[in-house]
C-alpha positions as CSV (number, residue, x, y, z in Angstrom):
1,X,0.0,0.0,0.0
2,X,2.5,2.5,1.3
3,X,6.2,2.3,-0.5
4,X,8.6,2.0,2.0
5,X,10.5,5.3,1.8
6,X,8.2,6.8,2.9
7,X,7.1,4.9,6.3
8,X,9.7,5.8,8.7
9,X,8.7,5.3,12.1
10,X,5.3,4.3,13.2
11,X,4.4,6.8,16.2
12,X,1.4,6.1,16.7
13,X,-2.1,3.4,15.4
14,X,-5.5,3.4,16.1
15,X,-6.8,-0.5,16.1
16,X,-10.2,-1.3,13.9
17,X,-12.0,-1.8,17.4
18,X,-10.9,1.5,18.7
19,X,-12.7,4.6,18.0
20,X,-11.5,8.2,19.3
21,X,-13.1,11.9,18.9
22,X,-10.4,14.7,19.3
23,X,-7.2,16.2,17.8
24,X,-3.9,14.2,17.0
25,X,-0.8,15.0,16.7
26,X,2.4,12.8,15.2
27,X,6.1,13.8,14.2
28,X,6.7,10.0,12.1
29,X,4.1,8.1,11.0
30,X,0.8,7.3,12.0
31,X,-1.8,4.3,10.9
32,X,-5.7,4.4,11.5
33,X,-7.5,1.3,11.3
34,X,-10.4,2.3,13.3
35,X,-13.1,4.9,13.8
36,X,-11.8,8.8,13.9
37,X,-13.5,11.8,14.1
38,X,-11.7,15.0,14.4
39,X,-8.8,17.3,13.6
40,X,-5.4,15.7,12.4
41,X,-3.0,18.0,12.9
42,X,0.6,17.8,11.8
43,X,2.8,14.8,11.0
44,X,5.4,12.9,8.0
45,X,3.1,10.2,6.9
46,X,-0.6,9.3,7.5
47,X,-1.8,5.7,6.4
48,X,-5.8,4.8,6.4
49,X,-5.8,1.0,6.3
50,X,-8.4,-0.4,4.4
51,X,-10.5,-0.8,7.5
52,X,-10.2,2.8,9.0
53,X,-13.1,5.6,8.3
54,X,-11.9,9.1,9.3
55,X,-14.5,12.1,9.5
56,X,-11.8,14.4,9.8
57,X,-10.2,18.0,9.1
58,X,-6.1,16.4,8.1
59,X,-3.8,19.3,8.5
60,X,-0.1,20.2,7.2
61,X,0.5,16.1,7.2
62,X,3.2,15.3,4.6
63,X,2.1,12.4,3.0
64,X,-1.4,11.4,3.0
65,X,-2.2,7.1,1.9
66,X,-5.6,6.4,2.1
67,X,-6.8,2.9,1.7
68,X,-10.2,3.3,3.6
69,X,-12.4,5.7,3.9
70,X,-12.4,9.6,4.6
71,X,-14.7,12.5,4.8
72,X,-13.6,15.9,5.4
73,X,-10.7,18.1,4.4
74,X,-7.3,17.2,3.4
75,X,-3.8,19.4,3.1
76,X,-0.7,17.1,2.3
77,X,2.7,19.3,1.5
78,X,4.0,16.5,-0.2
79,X,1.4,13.8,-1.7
80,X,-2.4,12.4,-1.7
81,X,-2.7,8.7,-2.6
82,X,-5.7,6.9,-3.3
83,X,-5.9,3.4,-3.1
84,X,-7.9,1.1,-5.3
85,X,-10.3,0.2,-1.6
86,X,-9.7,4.2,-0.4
87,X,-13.1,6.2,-0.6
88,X,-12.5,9.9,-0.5
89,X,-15.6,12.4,-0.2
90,X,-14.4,16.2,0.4
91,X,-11.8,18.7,-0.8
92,X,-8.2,17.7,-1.4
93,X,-5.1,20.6,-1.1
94,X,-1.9,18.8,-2.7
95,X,0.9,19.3,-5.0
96,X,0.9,15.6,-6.3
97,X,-2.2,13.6,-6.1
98,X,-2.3,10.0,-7.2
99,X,-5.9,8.2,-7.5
100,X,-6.0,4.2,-7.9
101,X,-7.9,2.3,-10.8
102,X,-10.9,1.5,-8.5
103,X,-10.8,4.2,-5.9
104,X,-13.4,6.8,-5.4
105,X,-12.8,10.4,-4.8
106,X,-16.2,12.9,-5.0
107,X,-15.6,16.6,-4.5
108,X,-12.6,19.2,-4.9
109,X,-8.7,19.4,-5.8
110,X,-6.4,22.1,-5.7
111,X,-2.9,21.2,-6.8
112,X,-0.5,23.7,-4.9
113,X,2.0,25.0,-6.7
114,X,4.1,27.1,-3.9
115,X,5.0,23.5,-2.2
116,X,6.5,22.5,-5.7
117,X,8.0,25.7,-6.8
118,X,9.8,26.0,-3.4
119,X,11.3,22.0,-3.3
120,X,12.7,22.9,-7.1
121,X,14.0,26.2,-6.1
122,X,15.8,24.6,-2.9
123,X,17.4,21.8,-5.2
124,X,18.9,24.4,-8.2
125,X,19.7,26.1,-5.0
126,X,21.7,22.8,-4.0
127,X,23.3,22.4,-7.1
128,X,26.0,24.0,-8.8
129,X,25.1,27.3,-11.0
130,X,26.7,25.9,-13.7
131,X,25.4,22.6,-13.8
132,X,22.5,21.2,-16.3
133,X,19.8,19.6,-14.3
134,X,18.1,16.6,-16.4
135,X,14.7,15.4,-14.3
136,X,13.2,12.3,-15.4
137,X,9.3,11.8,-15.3
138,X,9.1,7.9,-15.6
């Protein structure tokens, strides 16, 4: 579901028999199998498993994997990914979005430009002025 790279470390998972109301907050990773409702704050990586069902406002998270189901609003600064079992109903606010043969998305997208203007920017940055910079798109 989720490539490696971009797992780290697991800080936190709520269980498919668990179901919480409230704000979270995660540096790493964080997994939802079970029943959320609420604000998601901040975090690297959030995985929906195929048997979690947010109602949620997800904030400022990095990279956003969705394999269940979520109502609400969504802000990645990295990526959105939609899994051929995820169910998505509400507005999306990404700068890469990647929807799954199968998957169901109804509603809004806005694909942010700033968060991809600024990572290019900070690699030429990186690089030598005089280099040429060849980017593949595979």
């Amino acid at each position: 579901m989720v490539r490696n790279e971009t797992i780290g470390k697991v800080s936190g998972f709520i269980d498919k028999e668990t179901e919480i109301n409230g704000d979270i907050r995660f540096k790493d990773s964080f997994r939802i199998d079970g029943k959320f409702k609420g604000r998601i704050l901040a975090g690297a990586s959030l995985i929906v498993g195929d048997t979690g069902e947010l109602e949620a406002d997800i904030v400022d998270v990095g990279h956003i994997s969705i394999n269940g189901r979520v109502k609400g609003t969504l802000k990645a600064t990295e990526l959105i990914e939609i899994f051929s079992q995820g169910r998505v109903i509400g507005q999306m606010l990404t700068p890469k979005l990647i929807i799954e043969e199968g998957a169901f998305f109804q509603g809004s997208c806005m694909m942010e430009m700033k968060a991809l203007e600024s990572k290019e920017s900070k690699e030429s940055r990186e690089n030598n002025d005089n280099e040429i910079v060849v980017k593949s798109f595979d």
